[in-house]
N, C-alpha and C positions, 0 to 999 in steps of 0.2 A: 183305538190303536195308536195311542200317543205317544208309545215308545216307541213307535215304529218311522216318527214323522223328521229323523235328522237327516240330511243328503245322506251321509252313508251310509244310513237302514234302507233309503228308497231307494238308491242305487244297485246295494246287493240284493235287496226284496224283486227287483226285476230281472234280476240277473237270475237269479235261482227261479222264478216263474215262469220266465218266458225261452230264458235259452239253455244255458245250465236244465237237460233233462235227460242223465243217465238212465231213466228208465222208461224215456220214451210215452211219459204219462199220455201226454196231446195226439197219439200216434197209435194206429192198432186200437184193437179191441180190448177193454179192462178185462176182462178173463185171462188174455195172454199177459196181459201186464202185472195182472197177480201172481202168476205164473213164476214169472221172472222176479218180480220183490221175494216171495216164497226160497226160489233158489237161491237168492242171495244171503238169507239168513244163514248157512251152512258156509259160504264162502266169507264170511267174517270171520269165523272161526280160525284163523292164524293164533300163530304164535302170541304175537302181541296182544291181543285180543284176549286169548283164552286166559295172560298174566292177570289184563284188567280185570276180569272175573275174579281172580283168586283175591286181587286187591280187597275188591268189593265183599267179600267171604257171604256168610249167610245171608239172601236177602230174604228170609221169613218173617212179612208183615212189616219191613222195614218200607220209610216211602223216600222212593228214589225218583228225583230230577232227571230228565235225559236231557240237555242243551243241545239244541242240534238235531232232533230227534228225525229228521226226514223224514222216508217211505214209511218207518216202523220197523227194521229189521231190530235193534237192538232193543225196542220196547217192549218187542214178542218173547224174546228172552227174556229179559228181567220179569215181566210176568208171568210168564210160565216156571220161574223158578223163585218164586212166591213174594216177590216187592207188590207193593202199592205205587204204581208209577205214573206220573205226570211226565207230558212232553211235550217241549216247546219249539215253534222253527219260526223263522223269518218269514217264511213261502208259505202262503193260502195252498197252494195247489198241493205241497207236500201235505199237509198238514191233513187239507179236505182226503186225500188220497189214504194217508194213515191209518184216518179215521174208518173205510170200508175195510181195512187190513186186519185191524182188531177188531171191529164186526163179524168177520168171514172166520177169525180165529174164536171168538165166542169170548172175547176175553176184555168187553167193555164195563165188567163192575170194577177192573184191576187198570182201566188206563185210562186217563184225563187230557184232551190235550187241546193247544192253544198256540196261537199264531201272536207270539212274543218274542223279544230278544232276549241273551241272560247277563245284560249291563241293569235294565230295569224290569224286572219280572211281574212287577205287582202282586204278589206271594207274599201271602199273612208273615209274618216272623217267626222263626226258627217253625219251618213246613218244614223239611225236610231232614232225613238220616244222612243221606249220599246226593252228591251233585256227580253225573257222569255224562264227558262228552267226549265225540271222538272228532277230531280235527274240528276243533272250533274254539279256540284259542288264535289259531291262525288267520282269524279273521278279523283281529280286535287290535289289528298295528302295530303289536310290540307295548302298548299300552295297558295294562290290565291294571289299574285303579282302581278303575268304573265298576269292574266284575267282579274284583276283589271282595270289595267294600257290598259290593249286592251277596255275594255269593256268603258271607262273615252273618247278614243280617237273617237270611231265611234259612242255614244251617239250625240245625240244633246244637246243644250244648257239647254235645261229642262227636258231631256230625264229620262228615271227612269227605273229600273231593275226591277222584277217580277220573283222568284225563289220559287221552290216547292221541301224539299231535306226530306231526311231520317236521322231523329237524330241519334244519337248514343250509347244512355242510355236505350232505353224502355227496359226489362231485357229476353222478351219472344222473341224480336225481334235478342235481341245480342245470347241468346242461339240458334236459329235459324241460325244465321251468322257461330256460329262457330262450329256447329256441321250437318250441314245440304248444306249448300251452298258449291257451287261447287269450288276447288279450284284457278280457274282464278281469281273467282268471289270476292275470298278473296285476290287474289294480288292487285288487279284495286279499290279496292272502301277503301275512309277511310268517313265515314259516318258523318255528320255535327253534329257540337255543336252549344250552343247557346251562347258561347265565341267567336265563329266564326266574328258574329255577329260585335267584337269588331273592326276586320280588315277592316270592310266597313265601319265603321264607320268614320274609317280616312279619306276617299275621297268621301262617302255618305251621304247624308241627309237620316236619319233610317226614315220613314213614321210612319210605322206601322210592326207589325210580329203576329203570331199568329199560337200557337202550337193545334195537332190533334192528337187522337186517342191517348187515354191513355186507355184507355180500352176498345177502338173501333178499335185497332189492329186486334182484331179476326173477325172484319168481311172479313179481306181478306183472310182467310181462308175457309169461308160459299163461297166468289167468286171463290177460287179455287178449292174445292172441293165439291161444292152444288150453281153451278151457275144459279142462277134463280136471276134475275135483280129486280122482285118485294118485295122479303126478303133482298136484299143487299140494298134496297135503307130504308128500312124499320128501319134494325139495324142497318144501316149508321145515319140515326136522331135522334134513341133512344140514341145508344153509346155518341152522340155528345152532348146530353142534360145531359146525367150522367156528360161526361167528363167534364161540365160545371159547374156542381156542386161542383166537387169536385176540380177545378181548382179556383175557386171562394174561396172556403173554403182555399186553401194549394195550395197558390202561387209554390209555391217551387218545385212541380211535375211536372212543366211545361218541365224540363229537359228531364224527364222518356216519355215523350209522342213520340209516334212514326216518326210524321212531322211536319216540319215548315214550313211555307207560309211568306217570307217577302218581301217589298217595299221598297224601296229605290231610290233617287233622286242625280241626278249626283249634286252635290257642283260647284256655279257660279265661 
């Protein structure tokens, strides 16, 4: 695990094992904790989410990277809708955890996975169709070289990246960051801009990008604290239709909105 051995990897490797535990692995019975990863597949499905999907179009027999891959909620999708997927985390304990998730799904000749980072993967060259990760971008500084430059070598020739991150402007989000979030929380994360954008664009072909929740922020708040799946999907498509009006009208708030969804194609 020698990509794993720089203070920053061991730092956030213990972060995310030992305290970092939205699903309450260490706690409860694993029946119930399946339980709840299970249900959380379905509460992915947001708007944003459902764009990366279309990003990503057919995965038939296509083999797709997860960075980030946690519990396994996105890896059950991508397999169930016909990728060959590999998925990598920082966290043994996610990762160990994953592992029974696509067991329990039946869906272990379609998933690989591994307790890696996605700065050094140790992945053959050009393995991959699709690299897709959601909020883990956020966790690499403002820096992305390292990932770049890894991410260029185990694409394929036409290969393309599919990223889902947390901007860094919306104003309720950042008062939240800094007055609310737990302090690891604020060592590990430096949260994306849409200048970011400009760094991939050196070794990317940009596709497409497309910003969410400008005032559809607060429905994760109705999911945190008033989870019922049928008003989250509800004010997840009203917010989406407002935020469209007003993104139509005033380019320029695009910043202020909560996420980005972009695509991008490795450069021949």
């Amino acid at each position: 695990m020698a990509n794993l051995s720089n203070q920053k990897y061991k730092k956030m490797k213990c972060y995310f094992d030992f305290v970092l535990d939205p699903f309450n692995i260490k706690k409860g019975d694993e029946k119930s904790t399946k339980r709840r990863v299970a249900s959380a597949i379905k509460w992915y499905e947001d708007s944003s989410v459902r764009y990366s999907h279309e990003c990503m179009g057919s995965l038939i027999g296509k083999k797709v990277l997860d960075i980030g891959c946690g519990t396994g909620a996105h890896l059950i999708w991508l397999a169930r809708n016909g990728a060959i997927v590999t998925g990598i985390d920082i966290s043994d304990k996610r990762i160990e955890f994953a592992k029974s998730i696509i067991k329990d799904e039946g869906l272990e000749d379609r998933v690989s996975l591994y307790v890696r980072n996605g700065e050094r993967t140790e992945f053959p060259a050009e393995s991959f169709d699709i690299i897709y990760g959601q909020d883990v971008l956020m966790f690499l500084g403002g820096d992305f070289s390292l990932f770049i430059k890894e991410a260029l070598r185990i694409l394929k020739k036409d290969g393309t990246i599919v990223f889902s991150e947390a901007l860094d402007l919306h104003p309720i989000a950042k008062l939240y960051r800094k007055y609310m979030a737990p302090s690891e929380w604020k060592e590990f994360t430096h949260y994306f801009s849409l200048g970011y954008l400009d760094e991939f664009k050196k070794s990317f072909n940009i596709i497409k990008y497309k910003t969410f929740y400008l005032t559809g922020f607060f429905i994760y708040l109705l999911k945190v604290y008033f989870p019922v799946y049928g008003l989250f999907k509800f004010f997840d498509a009203s917010f989406c239709k407002v935020d469209s009006f007003f993104l139509k009208m005033f380019p320029g708030l695009n910043k202020y909105c909560w996420r980005i969804v972009f695509q991008a194609k490795k450069s021949v």
